[in-house]
C-alpha positions in Angstrom: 78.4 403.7 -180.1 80.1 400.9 -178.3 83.1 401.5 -179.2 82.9 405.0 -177.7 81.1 403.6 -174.2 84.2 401.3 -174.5 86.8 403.7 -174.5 85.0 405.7 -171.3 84.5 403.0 -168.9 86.9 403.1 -166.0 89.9 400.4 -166.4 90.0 399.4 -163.1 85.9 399.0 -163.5 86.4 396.9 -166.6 89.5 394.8 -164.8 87.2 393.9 -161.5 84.2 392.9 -164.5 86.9 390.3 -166.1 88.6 389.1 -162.8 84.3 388.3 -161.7 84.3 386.2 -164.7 87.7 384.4 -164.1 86.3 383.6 -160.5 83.6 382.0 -161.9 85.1 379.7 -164.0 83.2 381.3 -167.2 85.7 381.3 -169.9 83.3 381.8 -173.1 82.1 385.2 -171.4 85.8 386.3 -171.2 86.4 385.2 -174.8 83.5 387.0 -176.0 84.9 390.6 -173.9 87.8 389.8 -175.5 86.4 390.3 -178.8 84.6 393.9 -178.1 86.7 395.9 -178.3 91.0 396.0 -178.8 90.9 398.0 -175.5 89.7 395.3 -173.4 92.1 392.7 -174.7 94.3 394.2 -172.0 91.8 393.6 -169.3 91.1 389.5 -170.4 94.5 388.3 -171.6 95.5 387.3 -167.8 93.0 385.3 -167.3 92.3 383.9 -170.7 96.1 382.9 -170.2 96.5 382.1 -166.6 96.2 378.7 -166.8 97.4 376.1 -169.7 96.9 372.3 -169.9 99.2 370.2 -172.3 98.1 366.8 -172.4 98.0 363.7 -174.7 94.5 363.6 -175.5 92.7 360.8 -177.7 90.3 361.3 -180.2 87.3 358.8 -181.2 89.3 356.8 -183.3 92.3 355.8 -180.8 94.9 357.3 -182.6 97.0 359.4 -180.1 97.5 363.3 -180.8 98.8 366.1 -178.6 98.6 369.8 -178.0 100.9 370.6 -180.7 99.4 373.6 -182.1 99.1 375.6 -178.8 102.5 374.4 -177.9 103.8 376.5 -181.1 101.1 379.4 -180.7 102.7 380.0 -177.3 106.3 379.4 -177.4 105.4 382.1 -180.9 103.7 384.5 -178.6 106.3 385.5 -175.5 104.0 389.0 -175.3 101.3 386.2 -173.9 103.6 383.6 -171.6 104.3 386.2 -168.7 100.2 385.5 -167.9 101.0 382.1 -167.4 100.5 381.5 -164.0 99.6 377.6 -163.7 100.8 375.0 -166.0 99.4 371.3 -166.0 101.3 368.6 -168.0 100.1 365.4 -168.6 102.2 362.4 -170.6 100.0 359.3 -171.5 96.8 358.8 -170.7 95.3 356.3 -167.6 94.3 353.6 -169.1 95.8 353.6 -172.4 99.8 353.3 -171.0 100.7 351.3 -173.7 99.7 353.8 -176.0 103.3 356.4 -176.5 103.5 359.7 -175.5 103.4 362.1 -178.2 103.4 365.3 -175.9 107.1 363.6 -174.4 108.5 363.8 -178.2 107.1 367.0 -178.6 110.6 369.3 -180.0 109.5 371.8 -179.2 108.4 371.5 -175.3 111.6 372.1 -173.6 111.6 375.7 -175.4 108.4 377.0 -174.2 109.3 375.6 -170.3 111.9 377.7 -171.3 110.2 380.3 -171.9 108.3 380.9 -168.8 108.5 383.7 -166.6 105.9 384.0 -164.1 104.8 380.3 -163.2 103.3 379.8 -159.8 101.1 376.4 -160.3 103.5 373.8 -161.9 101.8 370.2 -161.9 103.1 367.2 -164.4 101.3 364.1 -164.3 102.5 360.9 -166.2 101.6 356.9 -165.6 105.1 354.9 -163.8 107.4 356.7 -165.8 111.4 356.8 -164.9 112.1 360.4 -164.9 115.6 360.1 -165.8 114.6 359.2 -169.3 113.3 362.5 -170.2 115.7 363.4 -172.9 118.2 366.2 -171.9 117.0 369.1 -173.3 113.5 368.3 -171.5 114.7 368.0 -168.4 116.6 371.4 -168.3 113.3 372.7 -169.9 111.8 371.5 -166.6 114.8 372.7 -164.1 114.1 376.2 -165.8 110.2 375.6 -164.5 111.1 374.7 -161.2 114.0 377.6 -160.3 111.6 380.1 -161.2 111.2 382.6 -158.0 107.8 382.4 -158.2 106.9 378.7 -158.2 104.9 377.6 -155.0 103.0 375.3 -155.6 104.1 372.1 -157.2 102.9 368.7 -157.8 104.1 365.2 -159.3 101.9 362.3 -160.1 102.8 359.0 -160.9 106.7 359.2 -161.7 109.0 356.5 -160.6 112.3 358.1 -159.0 113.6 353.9 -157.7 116.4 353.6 -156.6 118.0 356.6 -156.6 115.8 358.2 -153.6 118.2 361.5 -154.2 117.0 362.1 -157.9 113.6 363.5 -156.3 115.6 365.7 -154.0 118.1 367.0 -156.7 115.3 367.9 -159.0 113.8 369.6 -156.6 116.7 371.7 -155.5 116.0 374.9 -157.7 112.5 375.4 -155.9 113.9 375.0 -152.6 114.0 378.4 -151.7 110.1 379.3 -152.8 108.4 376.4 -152.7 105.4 376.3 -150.3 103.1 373.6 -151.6 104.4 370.2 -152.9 101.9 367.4 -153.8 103.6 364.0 -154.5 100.7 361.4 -156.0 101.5 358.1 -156.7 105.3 358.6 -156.9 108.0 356.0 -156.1 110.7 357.1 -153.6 113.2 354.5 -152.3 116.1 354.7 -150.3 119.3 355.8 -152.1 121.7 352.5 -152.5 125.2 352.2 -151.4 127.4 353.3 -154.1 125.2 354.4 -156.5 126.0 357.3 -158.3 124.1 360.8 -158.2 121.6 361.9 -160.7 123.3 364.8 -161.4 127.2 364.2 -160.9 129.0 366.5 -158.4 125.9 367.1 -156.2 126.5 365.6 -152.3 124.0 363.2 -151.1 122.2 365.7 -148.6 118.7 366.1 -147.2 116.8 368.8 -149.1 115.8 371.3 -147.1 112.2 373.0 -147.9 112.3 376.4 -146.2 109.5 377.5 -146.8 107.1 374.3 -147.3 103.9 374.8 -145.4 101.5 372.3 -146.9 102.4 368.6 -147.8 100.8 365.7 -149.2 102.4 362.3 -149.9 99.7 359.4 -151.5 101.8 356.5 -153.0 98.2 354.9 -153.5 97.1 351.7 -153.4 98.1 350.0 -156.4 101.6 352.4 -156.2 105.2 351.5 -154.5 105.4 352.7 -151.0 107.6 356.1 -150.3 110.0 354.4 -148.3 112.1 357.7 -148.2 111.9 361.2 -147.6 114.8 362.9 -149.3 114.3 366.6 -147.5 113.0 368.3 -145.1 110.3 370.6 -144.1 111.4 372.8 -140.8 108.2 375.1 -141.2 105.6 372.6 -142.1 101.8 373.4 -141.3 99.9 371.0 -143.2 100.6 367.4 -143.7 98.5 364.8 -145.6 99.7 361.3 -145.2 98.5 358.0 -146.8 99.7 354.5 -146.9 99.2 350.9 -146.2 98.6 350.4 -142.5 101.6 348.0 -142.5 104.3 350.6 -143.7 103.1 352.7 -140.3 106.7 352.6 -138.7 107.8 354.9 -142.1 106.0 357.5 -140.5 107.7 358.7 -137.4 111.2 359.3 -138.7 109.5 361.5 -142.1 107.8 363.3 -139.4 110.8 364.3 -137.3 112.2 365.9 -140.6 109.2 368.1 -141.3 109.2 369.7 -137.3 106.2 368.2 -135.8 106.2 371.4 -133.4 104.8 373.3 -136.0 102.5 371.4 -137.4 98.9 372.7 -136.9 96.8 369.9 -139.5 97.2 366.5 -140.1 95.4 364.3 -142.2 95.9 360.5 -142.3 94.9 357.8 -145.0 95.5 354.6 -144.5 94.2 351.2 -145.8 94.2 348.3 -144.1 94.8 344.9 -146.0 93.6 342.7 -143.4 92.1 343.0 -139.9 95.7 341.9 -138.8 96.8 344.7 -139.5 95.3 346.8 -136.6 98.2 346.4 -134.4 99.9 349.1 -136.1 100.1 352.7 -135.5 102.1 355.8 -136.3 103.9 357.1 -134.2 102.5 360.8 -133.5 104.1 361.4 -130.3 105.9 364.8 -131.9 102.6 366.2 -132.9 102.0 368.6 -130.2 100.2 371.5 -132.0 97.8 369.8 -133.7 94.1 371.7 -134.1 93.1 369.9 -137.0 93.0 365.9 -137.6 91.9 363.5 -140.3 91.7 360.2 -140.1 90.8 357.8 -143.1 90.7 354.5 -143.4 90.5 352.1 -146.0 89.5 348.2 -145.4 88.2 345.4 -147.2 85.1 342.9 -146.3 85.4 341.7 -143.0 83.3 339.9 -140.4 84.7 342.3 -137.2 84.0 346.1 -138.6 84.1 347.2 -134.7 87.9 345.9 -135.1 88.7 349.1 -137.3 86.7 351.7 -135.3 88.6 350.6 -132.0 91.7 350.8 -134.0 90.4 354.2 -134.8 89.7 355.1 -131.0 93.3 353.8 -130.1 94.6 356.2 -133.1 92.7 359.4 -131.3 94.1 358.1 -127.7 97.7 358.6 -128.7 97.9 362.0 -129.7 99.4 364.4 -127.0 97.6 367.3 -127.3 94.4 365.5 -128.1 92.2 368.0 -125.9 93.9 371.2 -128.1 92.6 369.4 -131.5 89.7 372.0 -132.6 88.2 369.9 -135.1 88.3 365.7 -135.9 87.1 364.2 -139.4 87.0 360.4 -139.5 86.2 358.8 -142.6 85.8 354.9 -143.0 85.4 353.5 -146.5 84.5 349.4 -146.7 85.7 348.0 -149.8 83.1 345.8 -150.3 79.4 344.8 -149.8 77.1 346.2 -146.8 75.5 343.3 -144.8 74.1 345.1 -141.5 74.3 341.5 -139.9 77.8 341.5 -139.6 77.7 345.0 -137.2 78.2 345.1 -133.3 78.1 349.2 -133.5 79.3 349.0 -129.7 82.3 350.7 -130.9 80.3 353.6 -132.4 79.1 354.3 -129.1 82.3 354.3 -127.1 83.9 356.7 -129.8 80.9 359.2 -129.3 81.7 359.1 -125.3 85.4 359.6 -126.1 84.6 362.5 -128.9 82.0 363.9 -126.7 84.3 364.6 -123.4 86.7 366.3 -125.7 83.8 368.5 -126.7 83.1 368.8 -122.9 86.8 369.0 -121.7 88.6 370.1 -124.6 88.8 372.2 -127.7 86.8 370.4 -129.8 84.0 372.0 -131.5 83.6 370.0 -134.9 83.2 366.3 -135.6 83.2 365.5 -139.5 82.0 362.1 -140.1 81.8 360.2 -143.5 80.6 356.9 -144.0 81.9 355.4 -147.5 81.0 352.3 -149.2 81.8 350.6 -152.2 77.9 349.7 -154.2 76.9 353.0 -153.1 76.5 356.3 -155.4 73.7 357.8 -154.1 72.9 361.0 -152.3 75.0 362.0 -149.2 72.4 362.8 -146.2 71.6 359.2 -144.1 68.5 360.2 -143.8 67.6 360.3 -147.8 64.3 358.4 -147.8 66.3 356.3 -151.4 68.3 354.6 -148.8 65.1 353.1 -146.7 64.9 349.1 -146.8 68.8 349.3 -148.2 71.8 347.6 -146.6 73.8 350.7 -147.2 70.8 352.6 -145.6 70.4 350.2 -142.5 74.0 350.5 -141.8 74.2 354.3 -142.2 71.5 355.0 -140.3 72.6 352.7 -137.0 75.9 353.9 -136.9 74.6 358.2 -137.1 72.4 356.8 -134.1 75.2 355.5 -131.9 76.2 359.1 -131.9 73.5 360.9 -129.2 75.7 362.6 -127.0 77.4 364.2 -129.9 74.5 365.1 -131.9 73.3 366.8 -128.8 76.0 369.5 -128.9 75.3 370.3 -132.4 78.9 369.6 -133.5 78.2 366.4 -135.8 78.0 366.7 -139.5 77.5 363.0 -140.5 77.0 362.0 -144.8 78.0 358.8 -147.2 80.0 359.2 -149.6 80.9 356.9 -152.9 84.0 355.3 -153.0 84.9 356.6 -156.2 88.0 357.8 -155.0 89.3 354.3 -154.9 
């Protein structure tokens, strides 16, 4: 009887049931439709398949194993790789780098990237690792990945491309023509160094240039070498998320003027701040002319003058030159250490409501995002969460959401705490 039922229910009916499940995440349902009935196999394998992680996992014990077995089911299977759509690679694990990658001696590896057709999503994740000692065949294996037409999206965390800034660039030649989303994480970029030879011989040393690159994100981290170098360009760029050290500021301005500023519509900034010294820095932004979106983030460690930060914050806002086009602000500070309300003026929280408030009045803006993040905190996100009364995370939330009248007023405030698990 099911079988029959099977067999009469509409196949594009049956395709909008499986691509419902796929939205929401719920793999064991599509596993068990898979199982009903041979006809529906056809309806589940692209999303069973759509997305594959290879990692090196470890089990209880410590010893280190990898994902051998799916490796070979795949690279066995080609009727199944043309549904693979995202691939995630991950060599090592965090916190157990001394520990070898199995998954980088896997043989057979370079023949399943190989063996991909229809990858959109590529992301490969390792912990400081040169990529010029991938072995040879590996590294074609991932050349193949990245020239494939219909790669957009692409990201890199943790891989150490010093000194030769035009290795990065070279490698990501073959997805210059499609790529529209590139994600660099932790990755160390420096300038290319007189005389040094090319990663690939016979290539010129030229800026890359990213056609089609709409959305960009660069975090060297904290703990991470800066990216003292851009080795291309984006003409077309929309998006760009930026984060550094507060001191490396003046790297900014010339990586902007390769990605267009003209065009670009959101910018988000992250930047830490290793002293209170450091707040006479600022990037230059004068080439951001478009902007209707802006993030700010900042970073800092204990200090007795928080105020110093949020007027370094203010003076940020003041420099952009279309700062009564920008449609929406978020500004997120994170302390990096203990709460003491003592050692807060909030006088600075005030004259940043005045200034966001006339560009509610006289500008564009109609959406102020503000997170409050702290370092012994991992509660709930609302200031007004009755857990936080008679807390130093609570007395300090609560008096800087109140030096904001004007703008909770207009309705345009959306105020919370947030961890700083991120860090």
């Amino acid at each position: 009887m099911l079988q029959s039922r099977s067999r009469q229910l509409p196949a594009e009916l049956l395709d909008f049931i499986m691509t419902c499940l796929a939205d929401a995440e719920d793999r064991a349902s599509l596993k068990a439709c898979s199982l009903v009935h041979k006809s529906w196999i056809t309806s589940t394998r692209p999303h069973l398949f759509a997305a594959v992680a290879l990692a090196d996992n470890h089990n209880a014990s410590g010893s280190p194993r990898c994902n051998k077995r799916l490796i070979q089911f795949l690279t066995n299977s080609p009727h199944l790789l043309k549904y693979i759509r995202h691939l995630t690679v991950s060599f090592g694990s965090n916190g157990v780098m001394s520990r070898p990658s199995l998954l980088l001696q896997e043989s057979t590896l370079p023949e399943f990237l190989f063996s991909l057709t229809h990858l959109t999503t590529l992301k490969i994740t390792a912990y400081n690792k040169k990529w010029g000692r991938f072995s040879s065949q590996l590294l074609k294996g991932f050349l193949h990945a990245f020239g494939l037409p219909t790669l957009k999206d692409l990201h890199l965390h943790g891989w150490n491309f010093a000194p030769n800034a035009s290795d990065l660039a070279l490698h990501l030649a073959p997805c210059a023509e499609s790529l529209a989303q590139l994600t660099l994480r932790a990755v160390e970029v420096q300038q290319m160094q007189a005389g040094a030879a090319p990663a690939i011989p016979n290539h010129p040393h030229e800026t890359l240039v990213l056609p089609k690159l709409k959305d960009l994100i660069i975090c060297p981290g904290f703990r991470s070498p800066r990216m003292s170098h851009c080795p291309f360009a984006a003409p077309k760029l929309a998006h760009l998320h930026w984060a550094c050290l507060i001191r490396h500021a003046s790297e900014f301005a010339p990586f902007l003027q390769q990605c267009a500023p003209e065009h670009l519509s959101s910018l988000a900034l992250w930047v830490h701040f290793a002293s209170s010294s450091d707040v006479s820095q600022f990037p230059d932004i004068s080439g951001c002319t478009v902007l209707t979106k802006l993030q700010i983030n900042i970073s800092y460690f204990d200090t007795d003058d928080h105020d110093v930060f949020i007027r370094w914050a203010a003076e940020c806002l003041s420099r952009f030159p279309n700062l009564r086009g920008i449609e929406s602000i978020s500004l997120d500070f994170h302390l990096v250490n203990e709460v003491s309300a003592s050692t807060w003026d909030f006088t600075a929280w005030e004259r940043l409501d005045s200034d966001l408030f006339d560009l509610y009045e006289n500008g564009a803006l109609r959406e102020v995002a503000l997170t409050l993040g702290f370092w012994d905190y991992n509660g709930p996100g609302d200031p007004d969460d009755p857990n936080l009364d008679s807390t130093p995370v609570g007395d300090v939330a609560r008096n800087i959401v109140k030096r904001f009248l004007k703008l909770q007023s207009s309705r345009i405030l959306r105020a919370r705490i947030s961890p700083n698990w991120m860090f």
